[in-house]
C-alpha positions, -999 to +999 in steps of 0.1 A: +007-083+153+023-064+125+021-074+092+024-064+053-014-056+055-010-028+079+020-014+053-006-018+024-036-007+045-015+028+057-008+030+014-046+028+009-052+056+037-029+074+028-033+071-007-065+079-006-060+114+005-038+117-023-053+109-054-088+098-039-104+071-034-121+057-065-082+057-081-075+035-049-102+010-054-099+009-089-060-001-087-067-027-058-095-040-078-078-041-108-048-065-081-081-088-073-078-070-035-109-061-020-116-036+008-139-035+037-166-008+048-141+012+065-112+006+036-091-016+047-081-051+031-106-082+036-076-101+034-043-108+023-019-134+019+011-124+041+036-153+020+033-126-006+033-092+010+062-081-003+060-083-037+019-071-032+030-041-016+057-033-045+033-043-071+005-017-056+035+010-049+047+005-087+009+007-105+008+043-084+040+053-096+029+045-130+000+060-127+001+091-109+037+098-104+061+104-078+043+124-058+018+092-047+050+070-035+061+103-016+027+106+008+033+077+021+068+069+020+073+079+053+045+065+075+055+029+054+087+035+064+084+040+103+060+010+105+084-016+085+115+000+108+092-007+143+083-046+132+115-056+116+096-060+080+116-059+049+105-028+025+104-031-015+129-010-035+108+017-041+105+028-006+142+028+000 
């Protein structure tokens, strides 16, 4: 089953890679999202994913610039295509 965690957990992986990973936690944390031992979401509440997903994207844009929305625009991208899910502006 596909869902808008797997979009936000791919953003954390990938994410991570780009800025690191104490400016991911520290921007999920600063959401009220927490992550597991192997850094993925504990949860999420899928009624919402959308605008979680563009409210994460837009807090990287803000705070690290373009170039963190273009790591991962891609791999978001292909996933939302493959299970019919509906992508916020900024990954369009």
């Amino acid at each position: 089953m596909s869902s808008y965690k797997k979009l936000i957990d791919t953003v954390i992986q990938r994410e991570s890679g780009i800025v690191g990973k104490s400016g991911v936690e520290k921007l999920l944390e600063d959401m009220g999202l927490e992550l597991n031992e192997s850094g993925k979401l504990t949860s999420l509440d899928e009624s919402n994913g959308k605008e979680i997903l563009d409210d994460l994207m837009k807090r990287f844009l803000d705070r690290y610039g373009m170039i963190s929305i273009i790591g991962c625009r891609i791999e978001v991208r292909k996933i939302a295509r493959r299970y019919s899910l509906e992508l916020p502006e900024i990954f369009k």
